[in-house]
HTML snippet that shows the backbone in 3Dmol.js (N, CA, C, O; Angstrom):
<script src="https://3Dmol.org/build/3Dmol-min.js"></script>
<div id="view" style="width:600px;height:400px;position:relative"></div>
<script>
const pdb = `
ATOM      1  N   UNK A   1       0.566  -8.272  -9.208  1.00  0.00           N
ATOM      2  CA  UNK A   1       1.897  -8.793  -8.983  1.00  0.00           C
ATOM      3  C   UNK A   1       2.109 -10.039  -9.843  1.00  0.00           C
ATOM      4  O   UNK A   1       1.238 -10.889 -10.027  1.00  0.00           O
ATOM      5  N   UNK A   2       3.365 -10.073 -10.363  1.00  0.00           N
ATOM      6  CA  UNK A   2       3.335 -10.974 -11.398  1.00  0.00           C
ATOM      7  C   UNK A   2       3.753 -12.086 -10.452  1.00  0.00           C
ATOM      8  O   UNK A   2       4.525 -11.847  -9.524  1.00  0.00           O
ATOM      9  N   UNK A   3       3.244 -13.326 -10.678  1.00  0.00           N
ATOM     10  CA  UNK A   3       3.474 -14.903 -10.044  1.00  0.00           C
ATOM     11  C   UNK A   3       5.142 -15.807 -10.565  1.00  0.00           C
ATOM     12  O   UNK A   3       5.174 -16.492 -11.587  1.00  0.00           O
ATOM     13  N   UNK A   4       6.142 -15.659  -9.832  1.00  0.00           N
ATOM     14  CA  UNK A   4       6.924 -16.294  -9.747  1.00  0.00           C
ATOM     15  C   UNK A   4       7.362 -18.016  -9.436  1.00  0.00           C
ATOM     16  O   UNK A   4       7.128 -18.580  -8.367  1.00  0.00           O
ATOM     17  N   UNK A   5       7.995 -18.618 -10.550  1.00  0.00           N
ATOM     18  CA  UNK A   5       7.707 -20.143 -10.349  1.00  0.00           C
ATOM     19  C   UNK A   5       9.140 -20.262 -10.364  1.00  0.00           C
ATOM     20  O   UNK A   5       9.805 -19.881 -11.327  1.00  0.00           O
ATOM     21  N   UNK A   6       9.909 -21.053  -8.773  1.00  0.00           N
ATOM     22  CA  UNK A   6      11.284 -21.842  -9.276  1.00  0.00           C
ATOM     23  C   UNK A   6      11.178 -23.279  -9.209  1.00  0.00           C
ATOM     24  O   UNK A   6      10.328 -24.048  -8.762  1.00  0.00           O
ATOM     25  N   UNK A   7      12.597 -23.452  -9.944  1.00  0.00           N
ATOM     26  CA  UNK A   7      12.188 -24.843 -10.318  1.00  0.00           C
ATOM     27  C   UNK A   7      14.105 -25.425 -10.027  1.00  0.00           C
ATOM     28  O   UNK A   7      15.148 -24.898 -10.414  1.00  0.00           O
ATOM     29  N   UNK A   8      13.854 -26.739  -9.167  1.00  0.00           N
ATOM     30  CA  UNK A   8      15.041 -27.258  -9.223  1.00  0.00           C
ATOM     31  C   UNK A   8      16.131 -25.894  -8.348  1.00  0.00           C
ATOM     32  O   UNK A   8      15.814 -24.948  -7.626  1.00  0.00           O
ATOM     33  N   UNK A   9      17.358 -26.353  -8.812  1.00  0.00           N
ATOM     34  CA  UNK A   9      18.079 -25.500  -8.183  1.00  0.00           C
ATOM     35  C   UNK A   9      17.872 -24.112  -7.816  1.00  0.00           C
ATOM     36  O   UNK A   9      18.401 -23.654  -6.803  1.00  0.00           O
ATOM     37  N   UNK A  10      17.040 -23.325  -8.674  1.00  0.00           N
ATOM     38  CA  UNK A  10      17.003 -21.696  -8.312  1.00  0.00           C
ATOM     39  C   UNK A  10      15.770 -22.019  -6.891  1.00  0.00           C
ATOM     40  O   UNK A  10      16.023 -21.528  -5.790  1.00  0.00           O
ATOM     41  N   UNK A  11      14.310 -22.984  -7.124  1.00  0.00           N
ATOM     42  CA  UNK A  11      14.206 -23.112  -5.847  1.00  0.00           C
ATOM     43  C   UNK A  11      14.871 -24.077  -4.674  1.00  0.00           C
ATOM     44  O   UNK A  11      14.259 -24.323  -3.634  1.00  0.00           O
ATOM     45  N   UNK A  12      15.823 -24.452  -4.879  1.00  0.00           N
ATOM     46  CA  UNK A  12      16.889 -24.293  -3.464  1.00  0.00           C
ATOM     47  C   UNK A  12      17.076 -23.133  -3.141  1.00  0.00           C
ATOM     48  O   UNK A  12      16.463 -22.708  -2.161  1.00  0.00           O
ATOM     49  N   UNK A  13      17.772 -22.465  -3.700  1.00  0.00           N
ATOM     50  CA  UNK A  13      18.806 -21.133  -3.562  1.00  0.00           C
ATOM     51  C   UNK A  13      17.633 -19.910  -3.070  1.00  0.00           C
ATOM     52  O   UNK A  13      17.827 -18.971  -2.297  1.00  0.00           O
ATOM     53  N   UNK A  14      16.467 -20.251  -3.747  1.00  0.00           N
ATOM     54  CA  UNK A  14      15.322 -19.507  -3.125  1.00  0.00           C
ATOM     55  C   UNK A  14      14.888 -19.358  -1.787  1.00  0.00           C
ATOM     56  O   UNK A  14      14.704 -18.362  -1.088  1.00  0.00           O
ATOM     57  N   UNK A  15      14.704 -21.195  -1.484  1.00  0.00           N
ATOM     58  CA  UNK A  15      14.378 -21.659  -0.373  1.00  0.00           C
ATOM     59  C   UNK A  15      12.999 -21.657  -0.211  1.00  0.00           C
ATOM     60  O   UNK A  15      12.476 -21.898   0.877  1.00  0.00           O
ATOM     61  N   UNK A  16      12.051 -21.268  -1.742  1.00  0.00           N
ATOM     62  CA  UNK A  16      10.814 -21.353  -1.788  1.00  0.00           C
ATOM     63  C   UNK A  16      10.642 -21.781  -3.170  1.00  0.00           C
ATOM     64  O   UNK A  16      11.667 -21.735  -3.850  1.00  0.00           O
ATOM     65  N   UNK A  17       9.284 -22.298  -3.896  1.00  0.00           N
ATOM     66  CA  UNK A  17       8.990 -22.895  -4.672  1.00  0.00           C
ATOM     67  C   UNK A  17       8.108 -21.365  -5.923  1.00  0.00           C
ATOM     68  O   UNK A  17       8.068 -21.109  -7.127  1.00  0.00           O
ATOM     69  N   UNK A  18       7.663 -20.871  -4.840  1.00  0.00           N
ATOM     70  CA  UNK A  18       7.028 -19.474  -5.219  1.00  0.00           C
ATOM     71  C   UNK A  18       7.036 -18.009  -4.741  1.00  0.00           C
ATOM     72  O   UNK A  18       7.265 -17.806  -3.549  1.00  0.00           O
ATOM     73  N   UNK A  19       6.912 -17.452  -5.184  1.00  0.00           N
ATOM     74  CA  UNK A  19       6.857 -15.703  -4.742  1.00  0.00           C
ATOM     75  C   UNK A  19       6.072 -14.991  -5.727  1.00  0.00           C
ATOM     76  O   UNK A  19       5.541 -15.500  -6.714  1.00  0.00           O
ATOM     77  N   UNK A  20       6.029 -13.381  -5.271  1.00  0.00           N
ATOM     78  CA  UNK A  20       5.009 -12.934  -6.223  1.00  0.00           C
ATOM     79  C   UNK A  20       6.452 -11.251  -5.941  1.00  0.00           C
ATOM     80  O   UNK A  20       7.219 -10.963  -5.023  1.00  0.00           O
ATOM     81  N   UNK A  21       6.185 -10.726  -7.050  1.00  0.00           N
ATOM     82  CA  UNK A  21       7.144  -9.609  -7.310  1.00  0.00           C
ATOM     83  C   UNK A  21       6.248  -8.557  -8.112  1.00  0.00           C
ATOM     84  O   UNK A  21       5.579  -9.002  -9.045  1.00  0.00           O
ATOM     85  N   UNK A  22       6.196  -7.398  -7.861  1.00  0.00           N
ATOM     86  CA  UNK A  22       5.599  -6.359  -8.251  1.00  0.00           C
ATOM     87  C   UNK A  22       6.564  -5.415  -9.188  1.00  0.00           C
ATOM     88  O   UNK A  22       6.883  -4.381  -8.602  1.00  0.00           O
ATOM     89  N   UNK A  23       7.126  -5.551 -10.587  1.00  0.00           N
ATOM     90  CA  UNK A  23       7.832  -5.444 -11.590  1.00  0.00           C
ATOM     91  C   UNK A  23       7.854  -5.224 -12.758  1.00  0.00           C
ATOM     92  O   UNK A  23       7.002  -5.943 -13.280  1.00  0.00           O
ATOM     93  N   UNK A  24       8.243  -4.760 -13.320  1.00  0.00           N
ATOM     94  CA  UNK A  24       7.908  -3.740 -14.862  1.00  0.00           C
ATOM     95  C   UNK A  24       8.321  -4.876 -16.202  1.00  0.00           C
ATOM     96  O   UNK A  24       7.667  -5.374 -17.118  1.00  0.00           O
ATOM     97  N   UNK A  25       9.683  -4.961 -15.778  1.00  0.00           N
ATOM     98  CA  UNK A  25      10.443  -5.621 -16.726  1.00  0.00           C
ATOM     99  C   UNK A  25      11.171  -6.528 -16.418  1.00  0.00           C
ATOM    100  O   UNK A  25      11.646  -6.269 -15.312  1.00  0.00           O
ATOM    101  N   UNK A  26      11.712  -7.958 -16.991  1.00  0.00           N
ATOM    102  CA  UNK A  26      12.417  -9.076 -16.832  1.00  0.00           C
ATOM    103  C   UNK A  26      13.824  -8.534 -16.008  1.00  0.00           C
ATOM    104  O   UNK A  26      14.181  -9.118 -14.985  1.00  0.00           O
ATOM    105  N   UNK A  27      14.723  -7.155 -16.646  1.00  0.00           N
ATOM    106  CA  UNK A  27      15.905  -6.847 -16.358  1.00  0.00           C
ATOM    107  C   UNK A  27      15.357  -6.345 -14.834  1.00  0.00           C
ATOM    108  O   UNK A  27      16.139  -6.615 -13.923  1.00  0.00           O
ATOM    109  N   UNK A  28      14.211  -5.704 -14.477  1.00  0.00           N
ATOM    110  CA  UNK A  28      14.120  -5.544 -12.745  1.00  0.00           C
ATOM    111  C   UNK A  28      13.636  -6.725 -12.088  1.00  0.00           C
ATOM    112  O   UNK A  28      13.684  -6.635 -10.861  1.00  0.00           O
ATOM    113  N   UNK A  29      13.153  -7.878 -12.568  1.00  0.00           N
ATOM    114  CA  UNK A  29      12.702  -8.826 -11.875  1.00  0.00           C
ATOM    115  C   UNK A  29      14.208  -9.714 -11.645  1.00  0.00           C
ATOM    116  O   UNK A  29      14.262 -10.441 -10.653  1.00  0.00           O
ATOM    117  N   UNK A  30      15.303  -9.648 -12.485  1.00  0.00           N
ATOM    118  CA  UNK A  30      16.273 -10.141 -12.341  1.00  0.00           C
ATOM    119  C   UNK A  30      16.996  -9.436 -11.023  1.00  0.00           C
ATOM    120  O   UNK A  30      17.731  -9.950 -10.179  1.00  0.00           O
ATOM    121  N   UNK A  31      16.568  -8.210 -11.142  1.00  0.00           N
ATOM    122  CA  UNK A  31      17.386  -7.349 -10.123  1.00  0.00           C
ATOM    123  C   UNK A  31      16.816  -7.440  -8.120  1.00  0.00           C
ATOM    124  O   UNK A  31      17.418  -7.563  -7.054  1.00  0.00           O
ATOM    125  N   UNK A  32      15.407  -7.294  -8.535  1.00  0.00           N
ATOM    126  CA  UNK A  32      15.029  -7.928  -6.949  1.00  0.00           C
ATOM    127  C   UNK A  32      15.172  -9.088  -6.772  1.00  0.00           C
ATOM    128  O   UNK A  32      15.391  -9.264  -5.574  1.00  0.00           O
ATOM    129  N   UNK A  33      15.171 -10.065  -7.351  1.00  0.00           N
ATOM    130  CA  UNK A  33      14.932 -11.302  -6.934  1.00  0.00           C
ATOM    131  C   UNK A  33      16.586 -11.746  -6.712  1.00  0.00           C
ATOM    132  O   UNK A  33      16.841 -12.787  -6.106  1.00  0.00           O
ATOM    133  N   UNK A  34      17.750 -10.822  -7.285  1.00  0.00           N
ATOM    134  CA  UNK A  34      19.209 -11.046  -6.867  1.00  0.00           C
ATOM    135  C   UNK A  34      19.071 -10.324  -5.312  1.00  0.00           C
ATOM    136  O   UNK A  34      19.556 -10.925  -4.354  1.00  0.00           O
ATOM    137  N   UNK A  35      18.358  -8.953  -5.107  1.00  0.00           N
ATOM    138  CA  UNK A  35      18.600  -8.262  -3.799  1.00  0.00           C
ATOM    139  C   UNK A  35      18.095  -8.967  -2.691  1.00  0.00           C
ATOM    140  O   UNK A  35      18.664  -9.149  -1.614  1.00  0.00           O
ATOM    141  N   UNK A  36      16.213  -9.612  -3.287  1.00  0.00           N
ATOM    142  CA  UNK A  36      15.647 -10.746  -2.103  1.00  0.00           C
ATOM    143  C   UNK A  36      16.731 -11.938  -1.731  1.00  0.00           C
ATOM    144  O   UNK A  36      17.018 -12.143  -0.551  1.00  0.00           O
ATOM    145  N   UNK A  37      17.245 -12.619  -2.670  1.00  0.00           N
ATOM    146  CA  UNK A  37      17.796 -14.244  -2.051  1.00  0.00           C
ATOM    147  C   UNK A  37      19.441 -14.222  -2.207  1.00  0.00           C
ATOM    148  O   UNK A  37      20.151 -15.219  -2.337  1.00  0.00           O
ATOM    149  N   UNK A  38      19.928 -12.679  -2.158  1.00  0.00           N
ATOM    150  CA  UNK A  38      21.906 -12.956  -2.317  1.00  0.00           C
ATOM    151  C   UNK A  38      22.545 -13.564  -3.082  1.00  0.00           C
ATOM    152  O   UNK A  38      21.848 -14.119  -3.931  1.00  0.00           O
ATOM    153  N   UNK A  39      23.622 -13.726  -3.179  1.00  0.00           N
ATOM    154  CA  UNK A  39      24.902 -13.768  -3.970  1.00  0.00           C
ATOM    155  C   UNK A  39      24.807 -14.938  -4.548  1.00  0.00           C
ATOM    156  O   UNK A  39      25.271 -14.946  -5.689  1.00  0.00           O
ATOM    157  N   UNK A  40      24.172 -16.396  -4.000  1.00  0.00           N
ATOM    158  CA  UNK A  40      24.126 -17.782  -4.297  1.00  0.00           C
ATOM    159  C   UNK A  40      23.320 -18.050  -5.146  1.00  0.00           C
ATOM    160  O   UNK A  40      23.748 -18.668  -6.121  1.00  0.00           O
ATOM    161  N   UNK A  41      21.568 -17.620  -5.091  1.00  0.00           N
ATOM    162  CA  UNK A  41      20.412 -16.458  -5.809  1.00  0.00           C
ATOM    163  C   UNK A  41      20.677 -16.459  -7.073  1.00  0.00           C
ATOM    164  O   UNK A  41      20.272 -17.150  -8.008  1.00  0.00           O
ATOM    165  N   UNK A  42      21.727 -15.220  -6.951  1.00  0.00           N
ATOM    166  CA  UNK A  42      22.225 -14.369  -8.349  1.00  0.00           C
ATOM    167  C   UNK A  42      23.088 -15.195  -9.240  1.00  0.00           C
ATOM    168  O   UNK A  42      23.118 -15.190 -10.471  1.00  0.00           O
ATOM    169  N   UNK A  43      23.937 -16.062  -8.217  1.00  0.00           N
ATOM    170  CA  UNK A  43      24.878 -16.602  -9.683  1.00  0.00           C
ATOM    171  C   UNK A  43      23.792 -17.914 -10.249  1.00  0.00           C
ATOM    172  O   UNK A  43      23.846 -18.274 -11.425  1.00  0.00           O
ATOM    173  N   UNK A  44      23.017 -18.429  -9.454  1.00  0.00           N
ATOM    174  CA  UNK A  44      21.957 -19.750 -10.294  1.00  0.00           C
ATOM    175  C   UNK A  44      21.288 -18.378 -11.514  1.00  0.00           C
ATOM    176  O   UNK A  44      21.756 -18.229 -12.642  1.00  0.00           O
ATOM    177  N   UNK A  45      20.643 -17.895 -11.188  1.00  0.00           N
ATOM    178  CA  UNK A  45      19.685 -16.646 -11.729  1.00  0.00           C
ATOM    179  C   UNK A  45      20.494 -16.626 -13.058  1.00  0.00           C
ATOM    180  O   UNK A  45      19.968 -17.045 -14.089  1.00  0.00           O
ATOM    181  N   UNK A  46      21.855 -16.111 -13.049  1.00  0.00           N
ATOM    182  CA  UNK A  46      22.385 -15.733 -14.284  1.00  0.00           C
ATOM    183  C   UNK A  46      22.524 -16.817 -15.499  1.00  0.00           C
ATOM    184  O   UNK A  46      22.662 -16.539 -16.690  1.00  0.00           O
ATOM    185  N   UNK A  47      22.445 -18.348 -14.813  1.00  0.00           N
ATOM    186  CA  UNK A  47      22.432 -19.121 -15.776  1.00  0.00           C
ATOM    187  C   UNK A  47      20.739 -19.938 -16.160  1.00  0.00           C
ATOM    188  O   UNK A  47      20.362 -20.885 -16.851  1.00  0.00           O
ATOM    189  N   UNK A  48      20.162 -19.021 -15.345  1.00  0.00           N
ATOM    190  CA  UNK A  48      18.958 -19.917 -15.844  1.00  0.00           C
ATOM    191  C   UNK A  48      18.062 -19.598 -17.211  1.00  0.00           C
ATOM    192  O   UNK A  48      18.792 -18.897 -17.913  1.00  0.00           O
ATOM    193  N   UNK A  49      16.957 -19.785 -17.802  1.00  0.00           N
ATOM    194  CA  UNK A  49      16.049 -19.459 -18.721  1.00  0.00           C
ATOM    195  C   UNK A  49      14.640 -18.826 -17.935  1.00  0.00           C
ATOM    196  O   UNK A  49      13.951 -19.577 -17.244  1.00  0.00           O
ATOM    197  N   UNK A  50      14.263 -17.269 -18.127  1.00  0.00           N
ATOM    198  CA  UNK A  50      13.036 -17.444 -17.708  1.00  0.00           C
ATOM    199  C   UNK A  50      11.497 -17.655 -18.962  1.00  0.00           C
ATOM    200  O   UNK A  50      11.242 -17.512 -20.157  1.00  0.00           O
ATOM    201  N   UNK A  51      11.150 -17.877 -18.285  1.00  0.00           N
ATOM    202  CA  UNK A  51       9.523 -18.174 -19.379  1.00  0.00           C
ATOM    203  C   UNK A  51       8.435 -17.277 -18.791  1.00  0.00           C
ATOM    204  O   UNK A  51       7.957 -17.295 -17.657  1.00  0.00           O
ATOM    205  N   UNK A  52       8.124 -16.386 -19.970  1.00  0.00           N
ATOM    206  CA  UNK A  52       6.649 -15.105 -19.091  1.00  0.00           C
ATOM    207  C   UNK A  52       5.778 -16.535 -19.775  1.00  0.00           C
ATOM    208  O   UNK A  52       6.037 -17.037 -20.869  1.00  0.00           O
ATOM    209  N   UNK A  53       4.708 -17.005 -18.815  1.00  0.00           N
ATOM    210  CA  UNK A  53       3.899 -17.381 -19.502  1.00  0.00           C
ATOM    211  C   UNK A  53       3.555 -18.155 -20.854  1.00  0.00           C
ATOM    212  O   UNK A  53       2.746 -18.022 -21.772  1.00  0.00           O
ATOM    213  N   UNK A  54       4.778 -19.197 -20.442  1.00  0.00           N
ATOM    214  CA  UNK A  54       5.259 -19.812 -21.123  1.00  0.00           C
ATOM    215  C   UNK A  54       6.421 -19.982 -22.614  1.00  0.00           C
ATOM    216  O   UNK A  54       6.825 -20.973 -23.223  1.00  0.00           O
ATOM    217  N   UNK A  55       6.667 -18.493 -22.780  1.00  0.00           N
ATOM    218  CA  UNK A  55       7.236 -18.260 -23.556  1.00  0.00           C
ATOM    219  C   UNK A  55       8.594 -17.390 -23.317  1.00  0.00           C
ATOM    220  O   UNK A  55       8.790 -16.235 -22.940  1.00  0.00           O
ATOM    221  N   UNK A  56       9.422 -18.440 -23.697  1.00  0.00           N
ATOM    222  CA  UNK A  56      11.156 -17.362 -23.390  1.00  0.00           C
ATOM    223  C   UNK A  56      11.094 -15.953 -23.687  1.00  0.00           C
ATOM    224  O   UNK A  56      10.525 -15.368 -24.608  1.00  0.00           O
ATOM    225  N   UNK A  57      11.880 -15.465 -22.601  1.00  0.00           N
ATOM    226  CA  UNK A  57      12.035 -14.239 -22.003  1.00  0.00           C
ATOM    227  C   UNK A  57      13.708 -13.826 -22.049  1.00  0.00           C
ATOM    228  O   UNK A  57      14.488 -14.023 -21.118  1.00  0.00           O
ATOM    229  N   UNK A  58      14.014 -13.277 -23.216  1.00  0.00           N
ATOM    230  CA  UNK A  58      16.040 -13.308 -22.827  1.00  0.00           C
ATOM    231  C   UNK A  58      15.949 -12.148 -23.180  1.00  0.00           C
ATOM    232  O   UNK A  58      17.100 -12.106 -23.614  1.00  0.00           O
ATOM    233  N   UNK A  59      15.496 -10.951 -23.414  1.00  0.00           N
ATOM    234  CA  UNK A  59      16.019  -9.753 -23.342  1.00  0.00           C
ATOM    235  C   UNK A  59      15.464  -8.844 -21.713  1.00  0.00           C
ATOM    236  O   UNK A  59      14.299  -9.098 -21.406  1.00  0.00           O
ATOM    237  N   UNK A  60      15.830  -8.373 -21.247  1.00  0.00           N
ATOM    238  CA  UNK A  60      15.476  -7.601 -20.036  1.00  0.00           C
ATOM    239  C   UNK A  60      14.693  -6.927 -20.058  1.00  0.00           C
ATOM    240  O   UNK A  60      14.090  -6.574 -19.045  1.00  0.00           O
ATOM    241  N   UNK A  61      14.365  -6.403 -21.573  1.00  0.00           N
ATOM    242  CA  UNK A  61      13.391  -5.463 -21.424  1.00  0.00           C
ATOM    243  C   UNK A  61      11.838  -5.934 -21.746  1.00  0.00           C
ATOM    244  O   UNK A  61      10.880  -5.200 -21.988  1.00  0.00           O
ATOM    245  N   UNK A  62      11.865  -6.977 -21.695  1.00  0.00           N
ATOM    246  CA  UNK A  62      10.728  -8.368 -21.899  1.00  0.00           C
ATOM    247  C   UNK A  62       9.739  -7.181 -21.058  1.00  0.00           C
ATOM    248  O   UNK A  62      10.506  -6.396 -20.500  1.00  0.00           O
ATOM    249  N   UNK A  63       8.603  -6.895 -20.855  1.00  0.00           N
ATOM    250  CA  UNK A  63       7.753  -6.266 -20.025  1.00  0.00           C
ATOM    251  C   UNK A  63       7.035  -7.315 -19.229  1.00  0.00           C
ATOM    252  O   UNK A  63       7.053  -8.463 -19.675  1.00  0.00           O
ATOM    253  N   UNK A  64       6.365  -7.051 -18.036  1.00  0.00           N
ATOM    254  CA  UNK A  64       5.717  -8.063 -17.162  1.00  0.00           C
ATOM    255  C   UNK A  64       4.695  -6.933 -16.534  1.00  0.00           C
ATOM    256  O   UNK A  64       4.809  -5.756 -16.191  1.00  0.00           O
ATOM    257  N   UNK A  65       3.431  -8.099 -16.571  1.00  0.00           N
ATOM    258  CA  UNK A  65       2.161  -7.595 -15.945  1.00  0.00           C
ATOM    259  C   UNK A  65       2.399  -7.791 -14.994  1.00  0.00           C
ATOM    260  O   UNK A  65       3.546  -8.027 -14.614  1.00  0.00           O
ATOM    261  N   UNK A  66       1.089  -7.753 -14.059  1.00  0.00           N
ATOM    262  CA  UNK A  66       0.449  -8.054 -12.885  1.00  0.00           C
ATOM    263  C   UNK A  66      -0.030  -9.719 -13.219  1.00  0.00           C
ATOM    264  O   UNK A  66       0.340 -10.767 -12.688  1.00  0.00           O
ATOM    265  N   UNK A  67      -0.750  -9.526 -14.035  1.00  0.00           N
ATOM    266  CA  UNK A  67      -1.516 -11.279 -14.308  1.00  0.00           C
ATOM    267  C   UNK A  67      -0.196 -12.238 -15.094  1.00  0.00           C
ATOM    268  O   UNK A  67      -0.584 -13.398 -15.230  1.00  0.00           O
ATOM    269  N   UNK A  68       1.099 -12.052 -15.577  1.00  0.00           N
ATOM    270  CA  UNK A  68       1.862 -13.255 -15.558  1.00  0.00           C
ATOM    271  C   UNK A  68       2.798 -13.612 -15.043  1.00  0.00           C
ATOM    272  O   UNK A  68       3.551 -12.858 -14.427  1.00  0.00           O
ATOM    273  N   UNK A  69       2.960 -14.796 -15.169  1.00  0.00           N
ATOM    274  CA  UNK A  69       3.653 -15.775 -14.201  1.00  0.00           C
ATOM    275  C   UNK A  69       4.909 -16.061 -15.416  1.00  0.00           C
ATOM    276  O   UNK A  69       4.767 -16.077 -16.639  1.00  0.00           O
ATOM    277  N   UNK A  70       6.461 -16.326 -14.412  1.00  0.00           N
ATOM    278  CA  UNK A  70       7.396 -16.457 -14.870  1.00  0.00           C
ATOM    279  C   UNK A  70       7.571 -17.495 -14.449  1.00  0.00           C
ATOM    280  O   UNK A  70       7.024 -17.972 -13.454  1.00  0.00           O
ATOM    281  N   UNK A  71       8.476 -18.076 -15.245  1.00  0.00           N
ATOM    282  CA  UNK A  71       9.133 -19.502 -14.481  1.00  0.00           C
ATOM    283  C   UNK A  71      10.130 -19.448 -14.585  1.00  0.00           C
ATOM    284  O   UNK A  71      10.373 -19.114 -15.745  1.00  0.00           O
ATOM    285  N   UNK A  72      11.385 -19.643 -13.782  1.00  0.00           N
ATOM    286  CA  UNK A  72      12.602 -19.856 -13.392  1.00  0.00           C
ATOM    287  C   UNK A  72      13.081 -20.958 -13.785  1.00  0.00           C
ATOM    288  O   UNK A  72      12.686 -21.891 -13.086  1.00  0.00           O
ATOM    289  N   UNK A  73      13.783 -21.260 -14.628  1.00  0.00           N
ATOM    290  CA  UNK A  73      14.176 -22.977 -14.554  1.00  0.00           C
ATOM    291  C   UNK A  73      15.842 -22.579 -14.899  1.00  0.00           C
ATOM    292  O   UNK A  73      16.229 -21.793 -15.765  1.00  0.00           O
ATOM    293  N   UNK A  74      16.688 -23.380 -13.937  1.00  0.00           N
ATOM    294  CA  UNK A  74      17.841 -23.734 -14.227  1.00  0.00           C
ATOM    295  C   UNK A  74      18.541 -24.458 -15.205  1.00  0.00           C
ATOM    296  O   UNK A  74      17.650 -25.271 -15.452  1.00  0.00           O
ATOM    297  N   UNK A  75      19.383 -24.749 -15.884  1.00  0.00           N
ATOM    298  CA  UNK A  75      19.935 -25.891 -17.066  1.00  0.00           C
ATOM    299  C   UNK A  75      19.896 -26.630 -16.337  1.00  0.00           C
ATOM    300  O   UNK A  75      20.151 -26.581 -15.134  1.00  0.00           O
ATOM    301  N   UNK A  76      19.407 -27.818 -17.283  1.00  0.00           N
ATOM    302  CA  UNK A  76      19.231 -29.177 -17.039  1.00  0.00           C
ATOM    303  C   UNK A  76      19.558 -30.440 -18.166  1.00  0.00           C
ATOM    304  O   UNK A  76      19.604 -30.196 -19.371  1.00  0.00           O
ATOM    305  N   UNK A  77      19.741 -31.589 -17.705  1.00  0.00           N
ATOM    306  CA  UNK A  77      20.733 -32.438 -18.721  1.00  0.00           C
ATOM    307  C   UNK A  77      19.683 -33.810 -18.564  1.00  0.00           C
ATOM    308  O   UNK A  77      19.345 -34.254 -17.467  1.00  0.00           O
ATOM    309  N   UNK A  78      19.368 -34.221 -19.508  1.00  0.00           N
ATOM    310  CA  UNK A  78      18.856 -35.814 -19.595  1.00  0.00           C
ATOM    311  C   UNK A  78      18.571 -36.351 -21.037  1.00  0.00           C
ATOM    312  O   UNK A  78      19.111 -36.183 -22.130  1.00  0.00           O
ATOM    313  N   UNK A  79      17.916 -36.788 -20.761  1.00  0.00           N
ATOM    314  CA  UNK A  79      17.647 -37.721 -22.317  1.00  0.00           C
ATOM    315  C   UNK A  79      16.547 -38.507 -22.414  1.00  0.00           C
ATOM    316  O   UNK A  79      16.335 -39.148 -23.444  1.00  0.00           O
TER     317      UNK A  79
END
`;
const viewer = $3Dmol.createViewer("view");
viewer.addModel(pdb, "pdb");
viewer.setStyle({}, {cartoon: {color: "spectrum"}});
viewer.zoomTo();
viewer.render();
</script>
């Protein structure tokens, strides 16, 4: 199961910091993780960046193991 990391707002909307999801590809990990945490979930989700293992992930068909970990991170603003 691949290791799920949120960060900032998506873990609010989560209501957890971690999860683990059993998933093929970025475009189905987008899709349970909208069905697990609802409508509030899905619209953070659509604006965030994920990272397999440290490295951006923007097409859906990104593939995902068992052994990596995604990270969730929302836009963020500083300097």
């Amino acid at each position: 199961m691949a290791g799920i990391r949120f960060f900032a707002a998506a873990a609010e909307a989560a209501g957890s910091e971690t999860t683990t999801v059993d998933v093929a590809s970025i475009g189905d990990l987008r899709m349970i993780l909208s069905d697990r945490h609802g409508a509030e979930f899905a619209k953070i989700l659509s604006r965030c960046s994920l990272l397999v293992n440290g490295i951006r992930a923007a097409d859906d068909a990104v593939p995902l193991a068992g052994t990596d970990t995604v990270d969730v991170l929302p836009p963020f603003a500083g300097g």
